[in-house]
PATITI-473951 format. One record per residue: residue in one letter; x, y, z of N, C-alpha, C in turn. Coordinates in steps of 0.05 Angstrom, whole numbers, padded with zeros to 5 digits, always signed. Example, Ala and Ser with C-alpha at 12.3 -4.5 7.8 and 13.67 -1.06 7.14 Angstrom:
! residues 2
a+00264-00114+00156+00246-00090+00156+00264-00066+00156 s+00257-00045+00142+00273-00021+00143+00258+00001+00157 
This chain:
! residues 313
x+00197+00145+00360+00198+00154+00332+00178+00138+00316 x+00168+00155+00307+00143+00137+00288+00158+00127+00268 x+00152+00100+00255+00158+00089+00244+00145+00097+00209 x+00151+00100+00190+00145+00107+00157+00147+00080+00147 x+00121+00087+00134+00121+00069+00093+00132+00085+00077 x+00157+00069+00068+00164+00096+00043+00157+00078+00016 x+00144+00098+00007+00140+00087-00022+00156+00101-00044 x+00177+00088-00051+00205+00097-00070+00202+00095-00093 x+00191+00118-00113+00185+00111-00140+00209+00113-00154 x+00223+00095-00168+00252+00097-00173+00254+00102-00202 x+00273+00122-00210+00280+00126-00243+00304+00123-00245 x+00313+00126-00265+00334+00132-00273+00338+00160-00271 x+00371+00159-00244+00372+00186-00244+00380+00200-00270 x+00401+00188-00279+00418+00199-00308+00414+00199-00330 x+00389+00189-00330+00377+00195-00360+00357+00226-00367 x+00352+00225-00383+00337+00258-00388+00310+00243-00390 x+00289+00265-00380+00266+00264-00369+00255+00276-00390 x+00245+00276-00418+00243+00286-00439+00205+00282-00443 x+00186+00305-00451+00165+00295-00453+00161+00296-00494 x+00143+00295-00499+00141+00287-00528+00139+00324-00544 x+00129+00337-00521+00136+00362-00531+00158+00366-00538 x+00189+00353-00524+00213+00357-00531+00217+00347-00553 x+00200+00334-00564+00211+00315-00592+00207+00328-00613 x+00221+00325-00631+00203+00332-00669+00187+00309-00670 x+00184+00310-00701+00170+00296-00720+00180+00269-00723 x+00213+00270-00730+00226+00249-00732+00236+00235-00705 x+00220+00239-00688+00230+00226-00660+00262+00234-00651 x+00269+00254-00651+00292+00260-00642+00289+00269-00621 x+00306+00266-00609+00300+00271-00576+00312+00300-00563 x+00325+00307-00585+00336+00347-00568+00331+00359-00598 x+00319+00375-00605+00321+00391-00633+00343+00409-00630 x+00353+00414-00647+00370+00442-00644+00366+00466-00637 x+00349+00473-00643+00330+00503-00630+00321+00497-00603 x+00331+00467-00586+00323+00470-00559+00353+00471-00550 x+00370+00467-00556+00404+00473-00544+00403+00487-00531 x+00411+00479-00507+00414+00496-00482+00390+00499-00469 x+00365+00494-00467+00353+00499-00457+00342+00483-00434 x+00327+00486-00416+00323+00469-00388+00289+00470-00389 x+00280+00442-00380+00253+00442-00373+00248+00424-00349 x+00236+00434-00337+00232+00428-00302+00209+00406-00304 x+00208+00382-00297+00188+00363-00303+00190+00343-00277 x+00161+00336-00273+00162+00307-00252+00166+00285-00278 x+00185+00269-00260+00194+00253-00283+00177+00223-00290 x+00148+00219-00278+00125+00205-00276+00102+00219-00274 x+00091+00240-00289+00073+00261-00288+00052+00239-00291 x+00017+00257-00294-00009+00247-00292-00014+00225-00273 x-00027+00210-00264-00045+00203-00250-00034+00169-00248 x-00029+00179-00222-00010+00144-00208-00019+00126-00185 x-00019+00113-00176-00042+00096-00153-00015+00080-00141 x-00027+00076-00116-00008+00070-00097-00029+00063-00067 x-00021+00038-00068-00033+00022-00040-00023+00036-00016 x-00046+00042+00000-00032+00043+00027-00048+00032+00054 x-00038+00033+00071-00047+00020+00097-00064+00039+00111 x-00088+00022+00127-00100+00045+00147-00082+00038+00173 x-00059+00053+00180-00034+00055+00195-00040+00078+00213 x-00035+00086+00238-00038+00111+00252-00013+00129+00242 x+00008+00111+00230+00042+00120+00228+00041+00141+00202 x+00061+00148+00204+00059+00165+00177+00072+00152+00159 x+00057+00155+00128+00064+00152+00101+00082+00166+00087 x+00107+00161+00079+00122+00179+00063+00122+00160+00035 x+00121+00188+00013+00115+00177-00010+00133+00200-00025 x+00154+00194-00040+00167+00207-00054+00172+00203-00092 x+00177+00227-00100+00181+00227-00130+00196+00241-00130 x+00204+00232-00170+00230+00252-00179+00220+00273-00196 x+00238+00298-00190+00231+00322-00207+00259+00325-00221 x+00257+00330-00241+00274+00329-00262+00275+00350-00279 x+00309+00353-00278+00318+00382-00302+00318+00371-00329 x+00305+00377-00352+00308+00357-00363+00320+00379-00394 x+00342+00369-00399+00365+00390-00407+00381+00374-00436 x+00405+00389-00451+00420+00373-00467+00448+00374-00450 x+00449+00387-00434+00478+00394-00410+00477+00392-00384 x+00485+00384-00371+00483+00388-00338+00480+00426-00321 x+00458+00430-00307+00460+00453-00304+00481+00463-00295 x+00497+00483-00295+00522+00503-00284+00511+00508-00260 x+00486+00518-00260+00488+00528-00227+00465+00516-00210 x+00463+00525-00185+00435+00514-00169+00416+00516-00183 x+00398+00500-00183+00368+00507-00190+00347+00503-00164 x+00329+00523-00159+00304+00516-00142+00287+00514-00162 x+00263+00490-00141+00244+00488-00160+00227+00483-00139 x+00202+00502-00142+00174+00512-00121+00149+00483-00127 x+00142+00474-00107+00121+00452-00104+00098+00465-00089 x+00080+00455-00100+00051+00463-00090+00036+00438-00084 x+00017+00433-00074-00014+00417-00068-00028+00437-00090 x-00038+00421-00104-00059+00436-00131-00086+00415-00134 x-00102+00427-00111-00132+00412-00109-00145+00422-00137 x-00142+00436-00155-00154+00446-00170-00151+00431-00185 x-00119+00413-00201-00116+00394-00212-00139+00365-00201 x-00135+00360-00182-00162+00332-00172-00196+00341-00184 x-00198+00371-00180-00234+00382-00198-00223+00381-00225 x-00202+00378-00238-00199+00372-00262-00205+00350-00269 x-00189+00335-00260-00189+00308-00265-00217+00290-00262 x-00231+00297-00238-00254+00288-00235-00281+00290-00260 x-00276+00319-00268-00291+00333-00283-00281+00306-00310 x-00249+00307-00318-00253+00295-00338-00265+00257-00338 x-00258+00253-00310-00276+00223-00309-00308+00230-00321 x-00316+00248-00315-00342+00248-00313-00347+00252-00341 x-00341+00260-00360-00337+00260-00381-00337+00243-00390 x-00317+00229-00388-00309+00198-00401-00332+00177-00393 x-00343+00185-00381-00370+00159-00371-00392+00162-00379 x-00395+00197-00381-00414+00200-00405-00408+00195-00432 x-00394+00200-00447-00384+00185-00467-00391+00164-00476 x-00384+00149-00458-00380+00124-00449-00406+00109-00447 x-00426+00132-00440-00462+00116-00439-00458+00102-00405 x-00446+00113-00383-00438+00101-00372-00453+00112-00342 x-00477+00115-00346-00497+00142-00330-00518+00129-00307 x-00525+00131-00300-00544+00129-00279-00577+00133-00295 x-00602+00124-00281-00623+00120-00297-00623+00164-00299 x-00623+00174-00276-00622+00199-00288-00611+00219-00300 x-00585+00202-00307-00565+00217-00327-00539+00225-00310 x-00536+00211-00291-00513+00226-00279-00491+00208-00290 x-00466+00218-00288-00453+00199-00300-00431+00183-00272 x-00431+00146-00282-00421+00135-00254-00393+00128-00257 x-00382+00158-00249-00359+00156-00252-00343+00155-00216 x-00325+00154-00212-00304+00161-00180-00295+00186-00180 x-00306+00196-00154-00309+00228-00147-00277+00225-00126 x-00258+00236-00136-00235+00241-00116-00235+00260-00098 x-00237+00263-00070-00228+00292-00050-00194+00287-00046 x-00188+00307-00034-00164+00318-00019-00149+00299+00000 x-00133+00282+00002-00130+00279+00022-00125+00290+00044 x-00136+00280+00067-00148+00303+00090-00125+00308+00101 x-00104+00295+00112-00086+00304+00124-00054+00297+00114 x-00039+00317+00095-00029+00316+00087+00008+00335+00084 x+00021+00332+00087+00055+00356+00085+00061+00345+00064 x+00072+00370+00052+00089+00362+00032+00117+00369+00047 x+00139+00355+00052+00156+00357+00065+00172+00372+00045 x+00176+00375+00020+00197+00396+00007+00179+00418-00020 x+00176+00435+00002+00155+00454-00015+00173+00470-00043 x+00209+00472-00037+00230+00472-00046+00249+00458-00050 x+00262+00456-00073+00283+00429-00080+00302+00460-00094 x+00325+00443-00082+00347+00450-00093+00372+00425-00106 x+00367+00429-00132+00380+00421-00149+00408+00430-00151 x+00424+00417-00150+00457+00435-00151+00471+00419-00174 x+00481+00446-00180+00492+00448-00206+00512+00417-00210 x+00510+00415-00236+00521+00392-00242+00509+00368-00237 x+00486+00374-00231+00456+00347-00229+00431+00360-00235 x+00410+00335-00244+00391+00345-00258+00362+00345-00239 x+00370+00331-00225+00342+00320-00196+00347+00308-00175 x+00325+00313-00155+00314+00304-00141+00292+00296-00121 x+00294+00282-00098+00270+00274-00097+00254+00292-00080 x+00227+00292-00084+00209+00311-00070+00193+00292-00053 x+00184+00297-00026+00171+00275-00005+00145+00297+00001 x+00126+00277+00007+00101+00285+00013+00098+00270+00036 x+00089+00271+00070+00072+00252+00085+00039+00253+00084 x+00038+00234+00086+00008+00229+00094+00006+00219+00117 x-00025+00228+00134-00017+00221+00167-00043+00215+00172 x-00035+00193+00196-00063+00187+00209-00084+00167+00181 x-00072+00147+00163-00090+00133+00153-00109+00120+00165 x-00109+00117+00187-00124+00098+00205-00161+00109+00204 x-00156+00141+00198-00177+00150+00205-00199+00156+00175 x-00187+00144+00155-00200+00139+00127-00222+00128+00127 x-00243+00135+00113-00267+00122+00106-00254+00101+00077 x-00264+00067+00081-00270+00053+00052-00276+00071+00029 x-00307+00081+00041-00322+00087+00016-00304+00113+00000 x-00294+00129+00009-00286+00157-00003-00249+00150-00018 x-00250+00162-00039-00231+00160-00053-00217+00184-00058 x-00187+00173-00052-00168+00198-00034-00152+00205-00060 x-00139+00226-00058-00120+00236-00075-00109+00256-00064 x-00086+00251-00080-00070+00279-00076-00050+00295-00099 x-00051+00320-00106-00036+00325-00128-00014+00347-00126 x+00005+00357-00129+00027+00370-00123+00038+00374-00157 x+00048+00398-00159+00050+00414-00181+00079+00432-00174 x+00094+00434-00198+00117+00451-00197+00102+00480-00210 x+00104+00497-00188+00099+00530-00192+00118+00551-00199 x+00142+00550-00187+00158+00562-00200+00188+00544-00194 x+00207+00558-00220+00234+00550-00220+00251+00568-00223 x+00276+00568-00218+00289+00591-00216+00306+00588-00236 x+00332+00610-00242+00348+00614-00270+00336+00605-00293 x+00320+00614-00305+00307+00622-00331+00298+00587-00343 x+00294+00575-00329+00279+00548-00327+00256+00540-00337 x+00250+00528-00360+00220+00529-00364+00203+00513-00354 x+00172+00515-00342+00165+00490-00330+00151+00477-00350 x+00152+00448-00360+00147+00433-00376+00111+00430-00366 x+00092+00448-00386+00069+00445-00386+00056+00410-00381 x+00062+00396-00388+00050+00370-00394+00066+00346-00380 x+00079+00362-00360+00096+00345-00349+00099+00357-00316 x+00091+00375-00307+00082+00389-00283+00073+00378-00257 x+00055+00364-00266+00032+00353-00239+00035+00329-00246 x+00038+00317-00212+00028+00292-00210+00008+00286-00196 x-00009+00260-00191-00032+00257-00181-00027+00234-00173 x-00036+00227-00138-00040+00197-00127-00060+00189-00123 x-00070+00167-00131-00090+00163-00117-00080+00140-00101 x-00105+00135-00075-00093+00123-00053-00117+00096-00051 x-00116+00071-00062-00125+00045-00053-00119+00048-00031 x-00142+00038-00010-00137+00030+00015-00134+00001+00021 x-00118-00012+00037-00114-00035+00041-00104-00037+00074 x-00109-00057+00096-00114-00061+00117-00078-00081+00116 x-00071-00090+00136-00045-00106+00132-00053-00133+00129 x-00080-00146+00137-00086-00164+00128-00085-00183+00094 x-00101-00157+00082-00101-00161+00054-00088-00172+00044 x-00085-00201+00022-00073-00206+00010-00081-00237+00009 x-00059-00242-00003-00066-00275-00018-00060-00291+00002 x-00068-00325+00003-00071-00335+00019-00072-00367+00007 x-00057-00380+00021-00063-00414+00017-00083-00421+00036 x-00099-00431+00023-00125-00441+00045-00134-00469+00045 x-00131-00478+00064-00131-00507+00074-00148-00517+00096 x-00165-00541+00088-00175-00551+00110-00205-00566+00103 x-00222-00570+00108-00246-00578+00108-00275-00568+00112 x-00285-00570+00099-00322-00561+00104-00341-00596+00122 x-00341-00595+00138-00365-00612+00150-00396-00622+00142 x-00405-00628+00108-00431-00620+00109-00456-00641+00117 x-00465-00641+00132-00481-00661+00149-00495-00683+00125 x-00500-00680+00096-00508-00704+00085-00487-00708+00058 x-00469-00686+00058-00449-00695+00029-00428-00707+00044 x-00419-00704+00079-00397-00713+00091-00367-00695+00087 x-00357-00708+00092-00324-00692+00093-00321-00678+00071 x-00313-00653+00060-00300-00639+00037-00276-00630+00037 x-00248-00649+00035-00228-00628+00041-00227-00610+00020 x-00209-00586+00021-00192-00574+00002-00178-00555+00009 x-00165-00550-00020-00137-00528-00027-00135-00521-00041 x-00132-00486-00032-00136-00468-00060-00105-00454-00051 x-00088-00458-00074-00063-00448-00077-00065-00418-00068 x-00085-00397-00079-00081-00375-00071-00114-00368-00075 x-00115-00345-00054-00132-00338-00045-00129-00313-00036 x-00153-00287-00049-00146-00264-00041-00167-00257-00026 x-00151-00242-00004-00167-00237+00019-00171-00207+00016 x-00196-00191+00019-00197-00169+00013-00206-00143+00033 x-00197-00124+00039-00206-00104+00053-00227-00094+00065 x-00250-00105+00088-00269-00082+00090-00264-00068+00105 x-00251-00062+00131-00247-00032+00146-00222-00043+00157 x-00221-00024+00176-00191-00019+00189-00178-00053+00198 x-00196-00059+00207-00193-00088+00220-00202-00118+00216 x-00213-00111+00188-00236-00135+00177-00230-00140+00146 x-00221-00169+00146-00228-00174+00118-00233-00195+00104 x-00234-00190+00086-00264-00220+00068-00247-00239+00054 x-00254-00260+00057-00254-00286+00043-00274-00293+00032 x-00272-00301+00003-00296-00300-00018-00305-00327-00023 x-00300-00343+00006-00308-00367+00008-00307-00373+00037 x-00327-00398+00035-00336-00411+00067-00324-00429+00058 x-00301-00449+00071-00287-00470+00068-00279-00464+00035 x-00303-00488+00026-00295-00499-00006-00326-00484-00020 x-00336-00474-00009-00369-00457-00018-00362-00431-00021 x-00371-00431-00054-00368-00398-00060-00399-00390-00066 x-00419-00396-00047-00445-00370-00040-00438-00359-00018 x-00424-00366-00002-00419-00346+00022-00390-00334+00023 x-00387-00311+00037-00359-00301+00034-00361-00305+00066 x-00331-00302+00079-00319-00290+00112-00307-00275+00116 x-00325-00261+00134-00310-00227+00140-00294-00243+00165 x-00271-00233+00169-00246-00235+00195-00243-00206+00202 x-00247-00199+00232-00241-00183+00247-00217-00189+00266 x-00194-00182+00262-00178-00184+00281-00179-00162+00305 x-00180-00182+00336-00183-00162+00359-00165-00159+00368 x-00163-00144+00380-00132-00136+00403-00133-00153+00421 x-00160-00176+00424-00148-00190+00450-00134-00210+00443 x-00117-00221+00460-00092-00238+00456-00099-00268+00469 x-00079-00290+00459-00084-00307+00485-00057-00318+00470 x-00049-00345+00487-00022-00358+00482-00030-00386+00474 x-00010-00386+00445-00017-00415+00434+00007-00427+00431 x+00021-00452+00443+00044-00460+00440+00062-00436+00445 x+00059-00422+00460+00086-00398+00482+00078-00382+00456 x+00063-00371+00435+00062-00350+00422+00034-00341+00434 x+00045-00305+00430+00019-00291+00428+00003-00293+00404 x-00024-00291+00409-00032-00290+00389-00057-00272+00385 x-00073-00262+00367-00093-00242+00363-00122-00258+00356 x-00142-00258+00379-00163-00270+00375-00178-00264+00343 x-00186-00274+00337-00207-00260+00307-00244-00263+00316 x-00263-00251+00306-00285-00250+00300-00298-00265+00274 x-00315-00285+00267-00323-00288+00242-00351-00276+00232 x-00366-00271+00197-00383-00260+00202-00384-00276+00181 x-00406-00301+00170-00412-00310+00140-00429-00291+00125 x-00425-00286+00106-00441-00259+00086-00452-00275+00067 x-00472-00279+00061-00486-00286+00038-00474-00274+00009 x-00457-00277-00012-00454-00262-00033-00476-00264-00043 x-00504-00267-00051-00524-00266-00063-00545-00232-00055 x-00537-00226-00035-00546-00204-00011-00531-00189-00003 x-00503-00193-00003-00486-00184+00014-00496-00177+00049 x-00514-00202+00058-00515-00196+00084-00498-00217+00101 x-00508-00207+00131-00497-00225+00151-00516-00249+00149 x-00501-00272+00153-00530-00298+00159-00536-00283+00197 x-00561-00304+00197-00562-00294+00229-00567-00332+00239 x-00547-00347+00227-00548-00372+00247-00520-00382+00239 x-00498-00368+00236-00470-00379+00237-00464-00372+00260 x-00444-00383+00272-00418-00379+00294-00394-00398+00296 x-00381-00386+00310-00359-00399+00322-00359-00422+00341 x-00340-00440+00342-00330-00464+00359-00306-00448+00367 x-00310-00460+00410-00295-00445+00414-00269-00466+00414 x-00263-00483+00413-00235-00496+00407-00242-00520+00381 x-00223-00530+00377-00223-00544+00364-00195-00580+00369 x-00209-00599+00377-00198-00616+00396-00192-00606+00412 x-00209-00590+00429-00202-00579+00456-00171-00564+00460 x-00162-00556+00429-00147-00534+00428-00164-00507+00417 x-00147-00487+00430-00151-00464+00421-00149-00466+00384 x-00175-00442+00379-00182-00436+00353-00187-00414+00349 x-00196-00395+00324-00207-00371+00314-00184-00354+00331 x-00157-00358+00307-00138-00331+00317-00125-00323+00294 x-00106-00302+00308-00086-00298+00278-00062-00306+00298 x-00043-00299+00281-00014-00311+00290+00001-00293+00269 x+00015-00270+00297+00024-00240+00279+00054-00251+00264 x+00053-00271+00273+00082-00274+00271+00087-00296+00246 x+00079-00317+00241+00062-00331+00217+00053-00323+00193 x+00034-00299+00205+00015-00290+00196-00006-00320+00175 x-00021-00329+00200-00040-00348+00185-00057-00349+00212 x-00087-00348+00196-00114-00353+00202-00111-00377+00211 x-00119-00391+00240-00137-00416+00245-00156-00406+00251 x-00182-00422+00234-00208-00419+00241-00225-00446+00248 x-00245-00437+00262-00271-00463+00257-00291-00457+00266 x-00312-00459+00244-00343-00438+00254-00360-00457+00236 x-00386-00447+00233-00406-00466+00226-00426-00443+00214 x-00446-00443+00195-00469-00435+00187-00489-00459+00192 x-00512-00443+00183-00537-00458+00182-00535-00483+00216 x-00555-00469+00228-00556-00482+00259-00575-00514+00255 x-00596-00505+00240-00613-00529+00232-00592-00558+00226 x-00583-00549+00210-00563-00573+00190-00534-00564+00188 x-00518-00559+00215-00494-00543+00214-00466-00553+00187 x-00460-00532+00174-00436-00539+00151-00423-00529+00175 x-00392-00545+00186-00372-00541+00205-00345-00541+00183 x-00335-00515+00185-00321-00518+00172-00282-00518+00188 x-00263-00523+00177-00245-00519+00199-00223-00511+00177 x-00215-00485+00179-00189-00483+00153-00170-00464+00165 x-00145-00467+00151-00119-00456+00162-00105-00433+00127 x-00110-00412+00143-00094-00396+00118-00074-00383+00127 x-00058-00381+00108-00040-00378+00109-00022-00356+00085 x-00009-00341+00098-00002-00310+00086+00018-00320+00066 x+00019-00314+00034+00030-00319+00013+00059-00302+00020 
């Protein structure tokens, strides 16, 4: 059984899902001339962001759709869900807008705004909800599948829209569609206590410790540290490999290092790795920990040896 991320956006079931159209003037929250009436609403409409993993597993991500009423409905309600890519060319259209506006353009006028596609592989697992009488909602699930196979560069979305509702239901114009967008993030990612030392052949020993430290995403299996030891011109890319070896009776996951110049964003081409350190094993992860031992070196001429231990917040 494949294992799910569920991502549980939680409301209040028992409260009314009311948008500002439902309001007067004087902020009242049911007018009289709406008595009795029902409006079908996601109860977190417009445009929401939500981390997810490049995972092979599937993603389940659910929301609430909401009757949003002065009475509890008497009878069933259905309420019809769609995928509405047309909403994401909306939305895009209006970034693009806003950056022009904004003076926010390219030397030839284009405006530099974030272009959203479709996410590519996608179910809405309840294309219909049934609401039963004497309650006002519930939840609608979408999967997403196969993250693993995501590009960094491209920025994902997805939007789902109530199309129709049944027994004389109105659907709440401005409260209809929701929109995800999808940050990508690796399981690596995240903050980090970082400990240990830089080696530099004429300043000598440097220890240090940085309480937290965010380690950041580049692909499925790699990610950056915006520092070499205690040196912030170079960042470290970490590749975790599938090959394993045993440290103190644990498995553990070899890593790759790569020093990046932040001035270039390139690779140096005279860093590497030490392959132990006091003739123990080094450069791993530890799934179980979850903390980096490292020890590698730049510059071959005049090697900075650095040796640090991070460790998952």
């Amino acid at each position: 059984m494949k294992n799910k991320i569920n991502f549980l956006l939680i409301f209040l079931a028992g409260a009314f899902m009311l948008s500002s159209c439902l309001k007067d003037e004087y902020g009242e929250y049911w007018k009289d001339d709406l008595s009795g009436k029902m409006y079908a609403t996601i109860a977190n409409p417009g445009v929401q962001t939500q981390s997810i993993l490049l995972i092979p597993d599937d993603i389940s991500l659910e929301f609430l759709v909401n009757i949003a009423t002065d009475a509890l409905p008497s009878s069933n309600i259905s309420v019809s869900l769609a995928f509405d890519n047309a909403a994401i060319d909306a939305y895009n259209i209006q970034l693009e807008e806003e950056a022009i506006e904004a003076g926010d353009t390219s030397d030839t006028g284009e405006p530099l705004s974030k272009h959203y596609v479709p996410f590519p592989a996608a179910t809405l697992v309840t294309p219909t909800l049934n609401i039963e009488a004497g309650t006002r909602n519930d939840y609608a699930q979408v999967l997403l599948h196969r993250a693993d196979t995501l590009t960094l560069t491209t920025n994902y979305m997805i939007a789902v829209t109530i199309t129709e509702v049944s027994g004389g239901v109105v659907i709440s114009e401005n409260m209809k569609t929701v929109l995800y967008s999808f940050p990508i993030a690796n399981e690596w990612e995240g903050d980090y206590l970082s400990e240990g030392f830089r080696d530099h052949p004429s300043l000598g020993l440097e220890p240090f410790n940085y309480a937290k430290v965010k380690f950041s995403t580049i692909n499925a299996n790699t990610v950056r540290k915006p520092l070499t030891g205690n040196y912030s011109g170079y960042s470290l890319d970490i590749t975790v490999t599938d090959q394993t070896m045993d440290v103190n009776g644990e498995t553990v996951n070899k890593v790759t290092l790569i020093v990046i110049d932040n001035g270039t964003n390139a690779p140096l081409d005279d860093d590497g790795m030490y392959p132990d350190y006091n003739g123990k094993p080094i450069n791993y992860y530890n799934p179980v920990t979850k903390v980096f031992e490292l020890y590698y070196y730049y510059n071959n001429a005049a090697p900075r040896k650095i040796r640090e231990t991070n460790s998952r917040l």
